[in-house]
Structure formats: C-alpha cells, structure tokens
C-alpha positions in Angstrom: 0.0 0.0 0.0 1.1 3.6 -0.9 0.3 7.2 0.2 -3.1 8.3 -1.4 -2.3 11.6 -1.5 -0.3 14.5 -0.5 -2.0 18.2 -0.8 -0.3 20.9 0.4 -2.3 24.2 0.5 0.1 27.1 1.1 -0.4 30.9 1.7 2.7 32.6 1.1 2.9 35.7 3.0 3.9 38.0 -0.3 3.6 42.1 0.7 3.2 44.8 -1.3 1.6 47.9 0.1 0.8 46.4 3.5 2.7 45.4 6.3 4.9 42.1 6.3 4.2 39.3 9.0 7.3 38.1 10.7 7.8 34.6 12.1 10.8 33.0 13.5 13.1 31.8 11.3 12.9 28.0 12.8 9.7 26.6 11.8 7.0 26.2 13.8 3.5 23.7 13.2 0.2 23.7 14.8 -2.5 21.1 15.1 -5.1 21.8 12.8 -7.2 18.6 12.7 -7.3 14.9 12.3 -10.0 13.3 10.0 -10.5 9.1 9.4 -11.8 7.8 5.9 -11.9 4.9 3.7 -10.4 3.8 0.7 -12.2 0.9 -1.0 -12.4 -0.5 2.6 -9.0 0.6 4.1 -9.1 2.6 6.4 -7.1 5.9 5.9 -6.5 9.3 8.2 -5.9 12.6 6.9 -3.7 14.9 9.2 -3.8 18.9 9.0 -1.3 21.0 10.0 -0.5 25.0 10.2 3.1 25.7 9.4 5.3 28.9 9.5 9.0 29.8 8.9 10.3 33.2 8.7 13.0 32.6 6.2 11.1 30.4 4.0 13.6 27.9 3.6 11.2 24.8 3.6 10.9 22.1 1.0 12.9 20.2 -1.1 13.4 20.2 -5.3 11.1 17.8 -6.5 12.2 17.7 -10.0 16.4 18.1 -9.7 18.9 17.4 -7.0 19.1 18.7 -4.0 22.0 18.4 -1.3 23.3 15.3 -1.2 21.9 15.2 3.1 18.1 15.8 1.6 18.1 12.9 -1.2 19.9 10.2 0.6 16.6 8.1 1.7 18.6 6.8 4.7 19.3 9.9 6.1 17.2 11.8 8.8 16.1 14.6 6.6 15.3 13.1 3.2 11.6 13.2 4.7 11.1 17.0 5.7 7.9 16.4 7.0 7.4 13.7 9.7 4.6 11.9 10.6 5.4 9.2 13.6 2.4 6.8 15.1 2.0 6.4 18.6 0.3 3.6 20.6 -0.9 3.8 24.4 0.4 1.1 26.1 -0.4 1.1 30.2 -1.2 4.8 30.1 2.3 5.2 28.3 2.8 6.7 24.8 4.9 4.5 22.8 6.4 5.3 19.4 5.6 2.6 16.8 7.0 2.1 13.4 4.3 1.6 10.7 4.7 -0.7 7.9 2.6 -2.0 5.3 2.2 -5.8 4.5 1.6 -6.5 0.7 0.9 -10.0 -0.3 1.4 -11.6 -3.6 0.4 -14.9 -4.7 2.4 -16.7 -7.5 -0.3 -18.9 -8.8 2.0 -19.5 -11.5 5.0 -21.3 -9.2 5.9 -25.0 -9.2 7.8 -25.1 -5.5 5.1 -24.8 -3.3 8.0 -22.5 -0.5 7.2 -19.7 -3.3 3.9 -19.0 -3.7 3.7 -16.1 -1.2 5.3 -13.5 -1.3 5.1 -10.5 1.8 6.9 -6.9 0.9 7.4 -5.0 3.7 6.9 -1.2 3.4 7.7 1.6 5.7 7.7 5.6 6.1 5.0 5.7 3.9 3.2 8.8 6.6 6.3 11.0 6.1 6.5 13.3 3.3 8.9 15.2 1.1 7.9 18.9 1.3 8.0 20.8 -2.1 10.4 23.5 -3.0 8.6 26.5 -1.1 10.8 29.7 -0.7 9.2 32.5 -2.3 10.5 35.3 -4.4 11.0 38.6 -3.3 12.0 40.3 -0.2 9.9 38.7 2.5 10.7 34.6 2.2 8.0 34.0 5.8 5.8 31.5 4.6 2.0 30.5 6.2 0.1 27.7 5.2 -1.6 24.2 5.6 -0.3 20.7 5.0 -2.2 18.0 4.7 -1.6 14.7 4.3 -3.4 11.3 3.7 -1.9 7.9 4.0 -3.2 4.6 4.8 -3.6 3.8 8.5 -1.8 0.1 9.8 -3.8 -2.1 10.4 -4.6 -2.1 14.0 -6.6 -4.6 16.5 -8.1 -2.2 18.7 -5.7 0.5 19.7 -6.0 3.6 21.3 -3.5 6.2 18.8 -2.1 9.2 18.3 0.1 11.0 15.6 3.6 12.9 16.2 4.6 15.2 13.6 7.5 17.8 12.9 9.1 19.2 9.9 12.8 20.4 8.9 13.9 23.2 7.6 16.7 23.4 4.9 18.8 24.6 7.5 18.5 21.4 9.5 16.1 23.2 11.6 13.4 20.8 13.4 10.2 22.4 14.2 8.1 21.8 17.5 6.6 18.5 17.9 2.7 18.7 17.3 0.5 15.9 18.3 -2.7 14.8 17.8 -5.9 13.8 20.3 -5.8 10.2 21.0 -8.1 8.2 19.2 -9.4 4.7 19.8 -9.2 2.5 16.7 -10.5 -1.2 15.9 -10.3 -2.6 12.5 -13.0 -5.3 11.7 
C-alpha cells in the first residue's frame, strides 16, 4: 500500500503595500485537525497542519537534485515532514514504526515454499515537502499541510500522531500531536 495523497495548501505571505508578517526563522506547526476515511475499505486518516517559517527555507526540489543530506533516503532529513504513530500502552505513549504488509500470490510457481510473497513497506506517513521559498524580499511562509496515508492495520488501539518538519537549515520544528483516538479494524 502507498500514500493516497499528499495536498499541500500554502499561503505565502507575499507584501506589497501592507505590512509584512514576521515569524521566527525556525519553523514552527500547529494542530489543525485529524479526520478518518476509507479507501475501498481501508481505512485511511488525513492529518492537517498549520506551518510557519520566517525565512522560508522549507521544501525540497522535487524535480532536480538537491544536497546530497536531503536525497539520501537513509538519512534523517530526506523526509522534511514527519509523521510518527504512537500507541498507548499502560497509560504510556509509545512510538511505533508503521509498515505496510503486501501479499502476492504466485499462482504461476511449481515449488510450493514460493507462492507467497510478503513486501514490507515503511515511512510511507512521512512526506517530502515541495520547493517553497518564495521570491521577493519577504521569504515567511503561512500555510496548511495535509496529508493522507493509509492507516496500519490495528486490532483495537487507542492512537495518536507525532509530527514535525525540517527546515533546509537542519532546523526541526516543534513537535505537534494529535488527540488520541481509539481505533479497531473489523
């Protein structure tokens, strides 16, 4: 399974005649909301956030290199927007790592040890940010993010969601996270 979607809905804080909005130059992100859907029968959750950065350095190129730090998938910044699950346990937040089970039969195969195969995937809630710095004087950004993913499959859970996002300048936001939210799959 693979992200639905990934919107981001920015306002960029461009001024002409009226007065520019400041914000500190490490980003910052605020809870917005937290909405559960379905996708042909999987469940998915959608997660809203408010951003800000004064210097607008957020986001990565998309479409051509970017330092090597940002497009090495094993580093900790090639996903500048982090979404982390976390399970209660005894009263205790845990962090989890999600991962996606995707089984395919090979009807086709003689040995009978090969006819299932199970790909694991993972990081599939984190997202790479889009190039965002704006032209012109004032770089502060403002806007939403919101992202959709598949949510793990779960047996009756109570969750929550962590997220945080990185700046180009290795900056990490505040930690946001959501209400806790009690989840069984059928």
């Amino acid at each position: 399974m693979k992200n639905l979607s990934f919107v981001l809905l920015m306002g960029l804080l461009i001024s002409g005649c009226r007065n520019e909005d400041t914000f500190p130059d490490i980003p910052t992100l605020e809870y917005k909301k937290l909405v559960f859907g379905d996708d042909s029968g999987i469940k998915t959750f959608t997660l809203t956030a408010t951003f800000t950065d004064g210097d607008g350095d957020v986001g990565y190129y998309l479409d051509r290199p970017n330092e090597a730090i940002f497009d090495d998938s094993l580093s900790d910044y090639y996903y500048n927007y982090v979404i982390e699950l976390q399970v209660q346990k005894n009263g205790i937040w845990k962090d989890t790592i999600i991962f996606y089970e995707d089984i395919e039969y090979n009807i086709d195969s003689i040995d009978s040890d090969n006819d299932t195969t199970i790909v694991f995937y993972n990081d599939h809630t984190s997202a790479r940010l889009p190039y965002l710095t704006p032209e012109g004087q004032n770089k502060g950004l403002k806007g939403d993010i919101e992202k959709t993913a598949y949510l793990p499959f779960l047996l009756g859970d109570t969750i929550r969601f962590r997220a945080f996002i990185y700046d180009r300048a290795l900056n990490k936001s505040n930690e946001i996270f959501t209400p806790g939210f009690f989840v069984r799959n059928p």
